[in-house]
C-alpha positions in Angstrom: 185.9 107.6 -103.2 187.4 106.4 -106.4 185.4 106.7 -109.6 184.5 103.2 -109.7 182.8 103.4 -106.4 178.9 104.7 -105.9 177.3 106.2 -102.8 174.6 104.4 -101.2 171.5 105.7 -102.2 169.4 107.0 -98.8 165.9 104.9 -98.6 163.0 106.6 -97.6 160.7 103.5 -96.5 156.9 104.4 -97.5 154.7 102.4 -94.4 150.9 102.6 -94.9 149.0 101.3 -91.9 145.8 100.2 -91.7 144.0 100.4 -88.6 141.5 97.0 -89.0 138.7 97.1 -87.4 135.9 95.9 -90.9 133.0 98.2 -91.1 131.3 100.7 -89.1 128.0 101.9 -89.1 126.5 105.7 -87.6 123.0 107.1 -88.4 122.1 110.6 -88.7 120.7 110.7 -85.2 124.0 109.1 -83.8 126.2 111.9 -86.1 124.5 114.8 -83.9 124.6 112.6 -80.9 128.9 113.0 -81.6 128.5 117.1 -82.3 126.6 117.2 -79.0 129.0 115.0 -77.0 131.8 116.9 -78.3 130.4 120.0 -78.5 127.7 120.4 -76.1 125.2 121.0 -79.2 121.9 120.1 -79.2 120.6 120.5 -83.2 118.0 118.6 -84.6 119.3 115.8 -86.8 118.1 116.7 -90.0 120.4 116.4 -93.2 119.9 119.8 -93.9 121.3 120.7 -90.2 124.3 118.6 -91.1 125.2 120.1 -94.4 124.7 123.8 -93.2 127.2 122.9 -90.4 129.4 121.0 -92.8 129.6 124.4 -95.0 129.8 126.9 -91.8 126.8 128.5 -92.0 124.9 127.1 -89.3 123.4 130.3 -87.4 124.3 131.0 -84.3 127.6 129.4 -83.6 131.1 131.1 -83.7 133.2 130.9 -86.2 136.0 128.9 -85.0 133.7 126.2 -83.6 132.2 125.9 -86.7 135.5 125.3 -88.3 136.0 122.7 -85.9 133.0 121.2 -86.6 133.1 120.8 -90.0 136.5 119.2 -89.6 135.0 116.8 -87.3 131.6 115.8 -89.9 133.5 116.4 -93.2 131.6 114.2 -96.0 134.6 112.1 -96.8 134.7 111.7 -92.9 131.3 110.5 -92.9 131.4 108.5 -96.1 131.6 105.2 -93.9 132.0 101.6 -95.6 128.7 100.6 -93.4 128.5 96.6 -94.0 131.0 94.1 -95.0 129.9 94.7 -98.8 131.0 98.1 -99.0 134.4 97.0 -97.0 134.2 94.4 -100.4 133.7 97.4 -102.7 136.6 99.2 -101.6 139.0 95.9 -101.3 138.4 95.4 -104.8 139.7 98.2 -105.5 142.7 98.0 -102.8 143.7 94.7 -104.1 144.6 95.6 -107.6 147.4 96.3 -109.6 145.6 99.1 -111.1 146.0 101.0 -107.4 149.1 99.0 -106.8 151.5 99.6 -109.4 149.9 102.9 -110.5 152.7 104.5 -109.4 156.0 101.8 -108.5 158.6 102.5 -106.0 162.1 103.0 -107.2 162.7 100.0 -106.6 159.8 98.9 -108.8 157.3 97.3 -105.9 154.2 97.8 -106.2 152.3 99.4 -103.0 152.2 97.7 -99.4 150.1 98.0 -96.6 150.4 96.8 -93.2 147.0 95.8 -91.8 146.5 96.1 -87.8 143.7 93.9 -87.5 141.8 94.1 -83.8 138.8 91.9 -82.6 135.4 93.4 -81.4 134.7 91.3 -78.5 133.0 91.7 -75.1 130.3 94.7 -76.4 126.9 94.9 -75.0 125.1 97.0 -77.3 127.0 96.8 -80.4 125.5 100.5 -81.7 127.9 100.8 -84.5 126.9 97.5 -86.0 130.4 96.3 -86.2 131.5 92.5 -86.9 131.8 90.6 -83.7 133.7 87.6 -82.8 137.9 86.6 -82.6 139.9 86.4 -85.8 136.9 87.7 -87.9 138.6 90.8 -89.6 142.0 89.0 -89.1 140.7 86.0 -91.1 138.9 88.4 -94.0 142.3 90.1 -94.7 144.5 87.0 -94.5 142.2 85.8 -97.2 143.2 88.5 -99.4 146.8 89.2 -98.8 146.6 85.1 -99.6 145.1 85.7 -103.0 147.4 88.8 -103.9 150.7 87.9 -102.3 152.8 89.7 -105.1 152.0 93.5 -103.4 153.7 91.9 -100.0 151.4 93.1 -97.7 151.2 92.1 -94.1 149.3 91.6 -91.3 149.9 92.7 -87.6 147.8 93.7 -84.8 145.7 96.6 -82.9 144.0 96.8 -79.7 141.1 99.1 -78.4 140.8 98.7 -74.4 137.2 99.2 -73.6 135.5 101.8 -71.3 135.3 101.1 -67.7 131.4 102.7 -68.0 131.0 99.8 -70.6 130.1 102.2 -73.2 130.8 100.5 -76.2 131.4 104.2 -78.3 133.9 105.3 -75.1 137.6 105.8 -76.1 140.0 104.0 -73.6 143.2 103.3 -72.8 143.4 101.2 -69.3 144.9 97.7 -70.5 145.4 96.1 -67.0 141.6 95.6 -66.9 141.5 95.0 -70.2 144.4 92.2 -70.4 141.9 89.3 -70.8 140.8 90.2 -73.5 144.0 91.3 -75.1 145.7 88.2 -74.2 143.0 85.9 -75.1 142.8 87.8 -79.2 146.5 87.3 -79.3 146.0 83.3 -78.0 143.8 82.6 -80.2 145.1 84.1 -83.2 148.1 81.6 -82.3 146.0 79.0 -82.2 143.6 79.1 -85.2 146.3 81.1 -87.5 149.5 79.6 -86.2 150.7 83.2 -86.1 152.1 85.5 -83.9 152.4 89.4 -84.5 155.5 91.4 -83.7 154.4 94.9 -84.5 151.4 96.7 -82.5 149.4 100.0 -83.2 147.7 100.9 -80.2 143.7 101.8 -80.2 143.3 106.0 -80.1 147.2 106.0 -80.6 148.1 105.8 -77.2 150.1 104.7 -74.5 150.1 104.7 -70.9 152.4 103.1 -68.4 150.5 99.9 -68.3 150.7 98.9 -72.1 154.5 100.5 -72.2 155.1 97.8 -70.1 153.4 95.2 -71.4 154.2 96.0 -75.1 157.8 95.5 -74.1 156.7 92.2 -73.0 155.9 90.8 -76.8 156.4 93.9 -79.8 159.8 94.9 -81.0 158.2 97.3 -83.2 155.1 100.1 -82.4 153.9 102.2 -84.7 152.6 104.6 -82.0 154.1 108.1 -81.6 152.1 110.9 -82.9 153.8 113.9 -82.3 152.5 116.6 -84.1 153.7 120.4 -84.3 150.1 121.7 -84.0 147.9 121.9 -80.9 144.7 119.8 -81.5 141.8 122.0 -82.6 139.1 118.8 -81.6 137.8 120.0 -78.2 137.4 115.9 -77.0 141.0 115.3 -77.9 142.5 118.5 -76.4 145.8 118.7 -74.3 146.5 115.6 -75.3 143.6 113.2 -74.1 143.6 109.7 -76.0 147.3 109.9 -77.4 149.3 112.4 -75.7 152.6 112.6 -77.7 153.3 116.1 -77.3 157.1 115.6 -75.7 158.2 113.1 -77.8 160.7 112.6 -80.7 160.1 114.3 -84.4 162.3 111.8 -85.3 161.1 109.7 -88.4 163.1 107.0 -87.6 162.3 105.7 -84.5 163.5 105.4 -81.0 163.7 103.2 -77.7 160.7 104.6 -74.8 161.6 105.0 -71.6 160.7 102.9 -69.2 159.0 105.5 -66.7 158.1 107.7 -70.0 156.9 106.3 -73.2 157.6 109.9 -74.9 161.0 110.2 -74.4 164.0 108.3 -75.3 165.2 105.3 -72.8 166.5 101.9 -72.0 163.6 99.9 -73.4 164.4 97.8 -76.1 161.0 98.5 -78.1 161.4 100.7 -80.8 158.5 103.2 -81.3 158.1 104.6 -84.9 155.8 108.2 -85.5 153.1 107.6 -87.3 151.0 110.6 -88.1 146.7 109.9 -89.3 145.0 110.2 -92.6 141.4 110.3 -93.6 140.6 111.1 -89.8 140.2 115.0 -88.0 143.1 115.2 -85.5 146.8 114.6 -86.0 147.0 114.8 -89.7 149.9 113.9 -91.9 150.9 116.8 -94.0 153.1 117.9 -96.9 155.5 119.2 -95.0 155.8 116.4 -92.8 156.7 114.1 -96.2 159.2 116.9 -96.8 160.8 116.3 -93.4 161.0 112.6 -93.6 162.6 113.2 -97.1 165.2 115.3 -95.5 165.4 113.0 -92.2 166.5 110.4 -95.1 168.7 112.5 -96.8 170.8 113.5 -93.8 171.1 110.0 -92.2 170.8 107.4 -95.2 167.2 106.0 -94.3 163.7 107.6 -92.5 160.4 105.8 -92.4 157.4 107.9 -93.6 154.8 105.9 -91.6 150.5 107.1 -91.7 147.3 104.6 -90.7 143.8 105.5 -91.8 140.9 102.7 -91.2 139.5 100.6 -93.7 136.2 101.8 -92.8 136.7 104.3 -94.8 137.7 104.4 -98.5 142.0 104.5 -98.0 142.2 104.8 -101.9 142.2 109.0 -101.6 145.1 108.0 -99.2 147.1 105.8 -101.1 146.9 108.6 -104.1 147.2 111.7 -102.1 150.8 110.3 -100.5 151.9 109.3 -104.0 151.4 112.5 -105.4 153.1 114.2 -102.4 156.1 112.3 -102.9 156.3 112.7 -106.8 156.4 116.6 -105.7 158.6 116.8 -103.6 161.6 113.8 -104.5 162.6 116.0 -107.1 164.2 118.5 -104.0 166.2 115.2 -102.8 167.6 113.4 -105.7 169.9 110.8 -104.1 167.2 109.6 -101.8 165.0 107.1 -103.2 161.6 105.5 -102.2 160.8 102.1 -100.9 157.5 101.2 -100.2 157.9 98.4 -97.3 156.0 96.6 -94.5 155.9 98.0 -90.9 158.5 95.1 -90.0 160.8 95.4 -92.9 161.1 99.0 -92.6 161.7 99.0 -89.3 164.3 95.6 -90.0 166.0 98.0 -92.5 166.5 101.2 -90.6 168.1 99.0 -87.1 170.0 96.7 -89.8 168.5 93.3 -89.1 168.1 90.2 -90.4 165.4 88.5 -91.3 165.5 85.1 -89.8 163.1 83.5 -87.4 164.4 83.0 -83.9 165.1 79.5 -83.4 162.4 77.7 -81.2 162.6 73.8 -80.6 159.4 72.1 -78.6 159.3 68.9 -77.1 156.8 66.9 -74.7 158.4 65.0 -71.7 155.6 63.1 -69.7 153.3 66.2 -68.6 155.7 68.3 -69.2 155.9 70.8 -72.2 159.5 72.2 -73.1 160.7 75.1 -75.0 164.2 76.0 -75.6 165.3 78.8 -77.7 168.5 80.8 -78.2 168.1 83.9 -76.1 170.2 86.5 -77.7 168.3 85.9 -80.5 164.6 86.5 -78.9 163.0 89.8 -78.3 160.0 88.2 -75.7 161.0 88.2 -72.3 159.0 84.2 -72.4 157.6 82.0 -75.0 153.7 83.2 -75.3 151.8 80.2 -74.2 147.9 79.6 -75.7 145.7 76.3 -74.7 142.6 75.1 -75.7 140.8 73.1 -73.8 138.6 70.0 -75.2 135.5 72.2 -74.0 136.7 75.4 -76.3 137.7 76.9 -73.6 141.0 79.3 -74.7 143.5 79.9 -71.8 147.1 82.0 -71.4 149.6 80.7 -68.9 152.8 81.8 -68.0 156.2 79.8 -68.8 158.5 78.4 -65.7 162.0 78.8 -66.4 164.1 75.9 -67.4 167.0 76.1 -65.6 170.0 77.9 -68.3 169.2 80.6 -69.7 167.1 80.0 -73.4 165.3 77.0 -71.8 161.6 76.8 -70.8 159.3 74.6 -69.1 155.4 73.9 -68.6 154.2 71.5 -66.4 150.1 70.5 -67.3 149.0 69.0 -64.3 146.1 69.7 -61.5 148.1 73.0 -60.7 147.4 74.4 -63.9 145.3 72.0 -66.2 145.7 67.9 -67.2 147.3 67.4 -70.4 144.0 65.0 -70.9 141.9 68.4 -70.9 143.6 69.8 -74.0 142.9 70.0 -77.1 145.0 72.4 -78.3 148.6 74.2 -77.7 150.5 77.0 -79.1 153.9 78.5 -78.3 154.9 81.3 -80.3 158.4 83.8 -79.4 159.2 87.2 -81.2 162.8 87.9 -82.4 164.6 91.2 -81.5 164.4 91.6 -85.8 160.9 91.3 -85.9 160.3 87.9 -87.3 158.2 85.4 -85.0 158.3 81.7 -84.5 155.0 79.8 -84.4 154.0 76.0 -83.4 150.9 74.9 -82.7 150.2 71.4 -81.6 146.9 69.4 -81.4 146.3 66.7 -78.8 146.6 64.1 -81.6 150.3 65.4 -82.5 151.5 65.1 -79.3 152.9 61.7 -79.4 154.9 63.5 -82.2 156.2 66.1 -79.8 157.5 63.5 -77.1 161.2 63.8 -76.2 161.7 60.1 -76.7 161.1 60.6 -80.5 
């Protein structure tokens, strides 16, 4: 290296994602209906119950369950943004350069955040009081990333898989009987948002066979492994129940699943990121595990240092509490430096891709809807296909092939539904570099779309 010449500087990519699910809502007697599910306690729900467990000195119990406990019903833990005014409270907050640029990265951004927003749909009792309805919390953020798009923020997307008791507080992770509803959310947020996400985090952080597979269908990116180097003290969450990531990677910059084995390295092509909690009681991001990613940087040129908390709670404490961590501790690694980035470009950066969208041309032949697309570009194994019907109906169909490779084909007929019953169509693909390509055509465009055009 001659004098003239610099070394690159390693890049420590700061990811902050939001698990977006709008507010929640839990009364005192539902707060001790969670100790005694967890715990097999039955207390009388009384504030003073709560804070005398909250401090340890509840009589009677021993002293590493109490310590437990009061990990589980910590204040800040319970300090939930209830209605969509307090989510409003916090957001002003959130979305301001006062929080933003507090503290630039050294590249002088102001702070991102990633926002996994999910849809509460299909629940039968609704005890939590949380806001029903596709594209609602997907439609509150776009709003605001809209309004403030010099932080850069983005949006992406997060599933929960409901119980098959059809409790609507039950943690779950079966998506084969819940793909209706997960392919319906992602239709219609191609349809009304002519978007398409191509980065997941999965609801209670895990996978199972089923959504390996089916992830590898659509995401190039998941923000899912949570390994952790200490055995969960929760009791409910235990040998890995709801997110077992116990044999997989430390690695803070990501790695291809297996196909048979979502914790260990494979043949798929996703890449799955770690992403360690905040703000929550299992699974927490520590110092130490900033220091590691710093290192992880150092010693290979980039790491991504990747945490979710929920937005219904107050993320601020987060935001700060990471900030200072990394003012600490950079002093220890001088030639690495920090970038605050999306999921996407983080992940984009570390794998050295581009970021153009994967070409996607549409035309309309007769009844017959046609897709082609350059394949080496496209990370989807088929175009994702939405319809709306002229009765509001919202439908998911699979793609025939074309004939060569990169072509597709969709034939709307009494098979599968006449073209004279839709309303609405949108095709969207993902690219291997994490950029998607939407199109979304309504029946009075189609003329526009015919191949004689």
């Amino acid at each position: 290296m001659t004098s003239m010449e610099r070394e690159e500087p390693a890049i420590l990519h700061v990811v902050h994602c939001v698990d977006t699910e709008g507010p929640l809502d839990e009364s005192l007697n539902a707060t001790f209906g969670r100790l005694e599910q967890i715990y097999g306690l039955k207390i009388s729900p009384t504030e003073e119950n709560l804070t005398s467990l909250q401090n340890q000195t509840f009589p009677g119990i021993d002293r590493a369950t109490l310590k437990s406990i009061a990990q589980t019903f910590a204040p800040d833990l319970l300090a939930f943004n209830r209605n969509w005014s307090d989510v409003n409270d916090m957001n002003q907050r959130i979305f301001s350069d006062d929080l933003r640029s507090r503290r630039l990265d050294d590249f002088g951004q102001p702070w991102k955040i990633s926002w996994f927003c999910m849809d509460h749909v299909g629940l039968h009792q609704n005890p939590r009081n949380k806001v029903l309805g596709f594209g609602q919390i997907h439609s509150y953020y776009q709003a605001h990333i809209s309004n403030h798009t010099s932080f850069g923020d983005e949006l992406q997307f997060h599933f929960h898989p409901k119980s098959i008791s059809n409790n609507d507080l039950a943690a779950a992770t079966n998506y084969t009987s819940n793909l209706p509803e997960f392919m319906e959310s992602l239709a219609r947020r191609l349809l009304d948002f002519t978007w398409f996400p191509t980065c997941y985090r999965p609801g209670f952080h895990s996978i199972r066979p089923d959504s390996n597979l089916l992830l590898e269908q659509w995401f190039p990116f998941d923000y899912s492994n949570q390994f952790h180097e200490e055995l969960d003290s929760q009791p409910d969450l235990a040998s890995g129940r709801f997110g077992d990531w116990r044999r997989s990677p430390s690695t803070w910059r990501g790695y291809n699943p297996s196909l048979t084995d979502h914790q260990v390295p494979g043949n798929l092509r996703r890449t799955t990121f770690r992403c360690l909690n905040l703000g929550t009681r299992t699974r927490l991001l520590g110092k130490n595990h900033v220091e590691q990613a710093l290192s992880e940087a150092s010693r290979h040129g980039q790491a991504i240092l990747a945490f979710t908390d929920h937005d219904f709670r107050d993320i601020e404490p987060d935001v700060l509490k990471i900030q200072t961590w990394l003012a600490e501790l950079k002093v220890s690694f001088p030639k690495v430096k920090v970038r605050y980035s999306t999921s996407t470009e983080a992940a984009r950066s570390i794998k050295g891709l581009d970021t153009r969208p994967p070409r996607m041309e549409i035309h309309v032949s007769g009844t017959s809807l046609n897709v082609d697309v350059d394949r080496s570009d496209m990370f989807s194994i088929q175009p994702f296909l939405a319809i709306e019907t002229k009765t509001g109906e919202v439908l998911h169909d699979n793609f025939d092939s074309g004939g060569p490779p990169g072509k597709f084909v969709y034939v709307f007929d009494e098979l599968t539904i006449p073209l004279s019953s839709v309303s609405k169509i949108g095709v969207a693909i993902t690219g291997n570099n994490g950029v998607s390509s939407s199109v979304t055509i309504k029946d009075s465009e189609l003329a526009s779309f015919m191949g004689e055009k």
